[in-house]
C-alpha positions as CSV (number, residue, x, y, z in Angstrom):
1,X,-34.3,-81.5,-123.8
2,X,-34.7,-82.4,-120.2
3,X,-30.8,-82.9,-119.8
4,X,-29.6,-80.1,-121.6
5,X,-31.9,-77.9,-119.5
6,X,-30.1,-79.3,-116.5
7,X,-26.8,-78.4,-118.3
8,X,-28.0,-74.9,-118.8
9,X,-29.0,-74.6,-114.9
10,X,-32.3,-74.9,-115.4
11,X,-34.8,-77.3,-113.3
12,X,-38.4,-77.8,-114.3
13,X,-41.1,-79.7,-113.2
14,X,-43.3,-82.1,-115.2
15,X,-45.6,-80.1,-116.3
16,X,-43.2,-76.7,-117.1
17,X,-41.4,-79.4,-119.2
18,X,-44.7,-80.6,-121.5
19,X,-44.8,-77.1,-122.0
20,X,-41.6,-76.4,-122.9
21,X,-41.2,-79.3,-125.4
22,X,-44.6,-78.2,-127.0
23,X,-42.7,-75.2,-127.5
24,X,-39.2,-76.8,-128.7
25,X,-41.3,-78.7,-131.1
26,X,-43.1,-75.6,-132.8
27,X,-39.9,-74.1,-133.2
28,X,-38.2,-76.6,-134.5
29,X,-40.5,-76.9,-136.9
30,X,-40.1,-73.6,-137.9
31,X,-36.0,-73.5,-137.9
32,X,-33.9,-76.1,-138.6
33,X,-31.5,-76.1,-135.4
34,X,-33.1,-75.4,-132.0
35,X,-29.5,-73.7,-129.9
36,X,-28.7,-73.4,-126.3
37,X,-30.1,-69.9,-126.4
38,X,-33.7,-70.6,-128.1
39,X,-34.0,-73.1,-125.1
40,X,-32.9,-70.5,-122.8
41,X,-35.5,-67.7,-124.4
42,X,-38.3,-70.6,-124.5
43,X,-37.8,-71.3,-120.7
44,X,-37.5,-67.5,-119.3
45,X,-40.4,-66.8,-121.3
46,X,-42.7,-69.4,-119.8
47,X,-41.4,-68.8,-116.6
48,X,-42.2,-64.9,-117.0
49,X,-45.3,-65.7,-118.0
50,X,-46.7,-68.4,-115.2
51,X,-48.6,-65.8,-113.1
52,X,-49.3,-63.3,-116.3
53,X,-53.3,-62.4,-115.9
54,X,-52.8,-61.1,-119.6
55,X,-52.0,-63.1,-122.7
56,X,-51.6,-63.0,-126.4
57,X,-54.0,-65.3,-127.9
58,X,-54.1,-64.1,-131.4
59,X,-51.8,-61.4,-133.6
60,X,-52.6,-60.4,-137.4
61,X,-50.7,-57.4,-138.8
62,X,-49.6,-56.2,-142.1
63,X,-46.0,-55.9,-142.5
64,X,-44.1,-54.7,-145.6
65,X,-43.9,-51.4,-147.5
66,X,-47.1,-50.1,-147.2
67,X,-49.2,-46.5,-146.2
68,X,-50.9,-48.2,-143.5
69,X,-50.2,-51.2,-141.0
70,X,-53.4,-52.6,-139.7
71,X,-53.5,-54.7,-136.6
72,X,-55.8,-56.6,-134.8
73,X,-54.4,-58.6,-131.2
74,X,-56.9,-61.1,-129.1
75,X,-55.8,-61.0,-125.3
76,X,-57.1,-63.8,-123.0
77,X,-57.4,-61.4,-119.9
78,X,-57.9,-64.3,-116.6
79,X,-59.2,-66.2,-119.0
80,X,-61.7,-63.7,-121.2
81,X,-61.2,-62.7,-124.3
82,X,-60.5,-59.0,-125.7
83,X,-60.1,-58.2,-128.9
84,X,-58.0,-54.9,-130.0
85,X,-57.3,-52.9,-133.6
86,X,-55.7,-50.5,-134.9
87,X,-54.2,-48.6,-138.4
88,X,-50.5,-47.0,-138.2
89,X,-49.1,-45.1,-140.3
90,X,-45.7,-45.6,-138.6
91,X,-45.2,-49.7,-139.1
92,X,-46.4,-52.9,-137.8
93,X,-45.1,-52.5,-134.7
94,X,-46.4,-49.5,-134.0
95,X,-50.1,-50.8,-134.9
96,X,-49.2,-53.7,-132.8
97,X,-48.9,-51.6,-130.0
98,X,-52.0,-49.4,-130.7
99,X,-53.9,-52.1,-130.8
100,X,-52.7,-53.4,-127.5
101,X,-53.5,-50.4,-126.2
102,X,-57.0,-50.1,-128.0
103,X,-57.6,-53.7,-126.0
104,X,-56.3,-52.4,-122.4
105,X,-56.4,-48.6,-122.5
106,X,-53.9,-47.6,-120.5
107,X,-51.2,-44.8,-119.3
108,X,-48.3,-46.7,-119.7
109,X,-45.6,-44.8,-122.1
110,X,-43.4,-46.5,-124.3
111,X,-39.3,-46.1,-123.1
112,X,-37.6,-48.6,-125.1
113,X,-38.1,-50.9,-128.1
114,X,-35.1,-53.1,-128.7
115,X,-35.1,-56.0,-131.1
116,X,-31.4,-58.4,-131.3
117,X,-31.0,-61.6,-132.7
118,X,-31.0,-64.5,-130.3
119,X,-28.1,-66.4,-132.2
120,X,-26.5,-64.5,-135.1
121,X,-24.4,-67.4,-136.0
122,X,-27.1,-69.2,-137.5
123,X,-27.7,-67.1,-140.5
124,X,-31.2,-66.6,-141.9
125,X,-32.8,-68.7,-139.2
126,X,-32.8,-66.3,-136.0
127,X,-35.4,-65.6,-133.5
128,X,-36.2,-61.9,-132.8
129,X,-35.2,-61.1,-129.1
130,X,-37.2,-57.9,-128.1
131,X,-36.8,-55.4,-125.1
132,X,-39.8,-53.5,-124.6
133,X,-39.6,-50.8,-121.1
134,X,-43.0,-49.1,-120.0
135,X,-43.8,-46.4,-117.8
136,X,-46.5,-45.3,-115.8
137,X,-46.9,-43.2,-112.8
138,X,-43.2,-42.9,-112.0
139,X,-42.6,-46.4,-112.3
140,X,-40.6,-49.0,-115.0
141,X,-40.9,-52.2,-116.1
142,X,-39.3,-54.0,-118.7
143,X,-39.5,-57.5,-120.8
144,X,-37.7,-59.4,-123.1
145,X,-38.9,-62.0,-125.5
146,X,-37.6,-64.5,-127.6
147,X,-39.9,-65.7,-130.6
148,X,-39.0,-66.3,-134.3
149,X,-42.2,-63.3,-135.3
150,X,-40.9,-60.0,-134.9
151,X,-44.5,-59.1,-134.2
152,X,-45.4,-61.7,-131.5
153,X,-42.1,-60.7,-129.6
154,X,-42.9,-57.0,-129.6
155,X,-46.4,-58.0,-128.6
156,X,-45.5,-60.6,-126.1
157,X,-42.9,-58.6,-124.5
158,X,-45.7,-55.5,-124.1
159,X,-47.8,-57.4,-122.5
160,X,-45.5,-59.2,-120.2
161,X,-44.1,-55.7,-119.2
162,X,-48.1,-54.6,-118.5
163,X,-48.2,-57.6,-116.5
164,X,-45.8,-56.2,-114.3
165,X,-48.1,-53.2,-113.6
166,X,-50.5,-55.9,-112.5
167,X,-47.7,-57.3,-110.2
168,X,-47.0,-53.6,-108.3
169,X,-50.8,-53.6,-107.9
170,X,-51.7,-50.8,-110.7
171,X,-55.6,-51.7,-111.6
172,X,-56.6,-51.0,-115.6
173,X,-60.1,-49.9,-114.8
174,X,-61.6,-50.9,-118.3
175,X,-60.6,-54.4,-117.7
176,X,-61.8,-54.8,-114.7
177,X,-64.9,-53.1,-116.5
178,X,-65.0,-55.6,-119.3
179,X,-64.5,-58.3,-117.0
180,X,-67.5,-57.3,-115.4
181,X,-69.7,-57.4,-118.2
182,X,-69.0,-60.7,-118.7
């Protein structure tokens, strides 16, 4: 994996790659064929996410042809845990998101929600590649995310794109409230 990174133009340290093959090797459990581009997706993502102060720790939502799409997300906020959930009546994305936002009430508005398939050529075994684009106060950020779940994409990608409001220096004030609690 090492060497087709290099190949791909990619340089990691020791410890991004221990990360990266844990990563290879869920996937590859869960497809048959890990490509060029999964790698690609698996190392943008972690690089994205080195200095992210909010991550996905746990996603359960109802998918499928229902009235109602309940959702419940666990975000590891600097290392705390905050739980979110939420019922849509629009799809499992959309709870996804509501429950996001029940964790971290904020003012960010969804622009965009995008989902392609990483590498079509493969057949039934793709990986959902999502764009999500916030805004808040005048500003925009945007993420993509690679991940074989739909739903963790969507959910990942959110929260990478919040993380950029971290990054401009936009404060949520409930979690710096919950983090104070604890």
């Amino acid at each position: 994996v090492r060497l087709k990174l290099k190949t791909l133009g990619y340089d990691v340290g020791p410890n991004e790659m221990s990360d990266i093959m844990d990563k290879v090797k869920a996937l590859g459990a869960r497809k048959k064929q890990v490509f060029d581009e999964d790698l690609e997706a698996l190392v943008n993502e972690k690089m994205a996410a080195a200095n992210d102060r909010i991550k996905l720790h746990g996603l359960d939502v109802r998918a499928g042809t229902h009235e109602k799409y309940p959702a419940k997300i666990e975000l590891s906020v600097d290392g705390d845990v905050i739980k979110g959930e939420a019922v849509s009546t629009n799809g499992s994305i959309d709870a996804v998101f509501d429950a996001l936002k029940d964790a971290i009430p904020h003012a960010a508005k969804l622009e965009a929600y995008q989902v392609n398939m990483v590498e079509p050529e493969s057949g039934t075994e793709a990986q959902a590649e999502v764009h999500v684009r916030l805004a808040m106060n005048g500003r925009s950020v945007s993420a993509k995310i690679a991940d074989p779940d739909s739903a963790s994409a969507a959910a990942t990608a959110y929260l990478v794109a919040l993380n950029k409001f971290f990054g401009l220096g936009f404060v949520f004030a409930t979690i710096a409230a919950a983090l104070a609690t604890l």
